[in-house]
Phi, psi and omega in degrees: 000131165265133167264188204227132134346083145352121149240158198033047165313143138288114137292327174267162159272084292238122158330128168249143211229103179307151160307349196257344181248030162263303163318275183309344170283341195281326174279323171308316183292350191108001192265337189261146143266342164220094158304151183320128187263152190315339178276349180284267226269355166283305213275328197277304194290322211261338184239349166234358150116154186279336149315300194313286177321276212298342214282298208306305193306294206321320174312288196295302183304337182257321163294335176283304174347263206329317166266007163286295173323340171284311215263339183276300172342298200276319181295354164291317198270000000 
């Protein structure tokens, strides 16, 4: 049997990034019109589970990118 050399092994485990500093990024951008209260975004993580919460905020939060970056393009040009 040949092994092959491993590349790019993760060995550490990656900083996990809460929701509520997901939430904040998205009310510093603006996104919200009342952003979500800790009790809000608990009862959310508690009925569809944390993944679920981070899929949507990360969603959201890449959709906000995505139309700063759109609205500086057309003001560029």
């Amino acid at each position: 049997m040949r092994l092959l050399p491993t590349v790019g092994v993760v060995t550490e485990t990656p900083p996990t990034i809460s929701p509520k500093a997901v939430s904040d990024a998205l009310a510093a951008l603006g996104v919200y019109a009342e952003p979500p209260t800790d009790a809000q975004l608990l009862a959310t993580e508690r009925a569809e589970g944390r993944e679920a919460l981070m899929a949507r905020l990360s969603n959201a939060l890449y959709g906000c990118a995505l139309a700063h970056l759109m609205t500086a393009e057309v003001a560029a040009e």
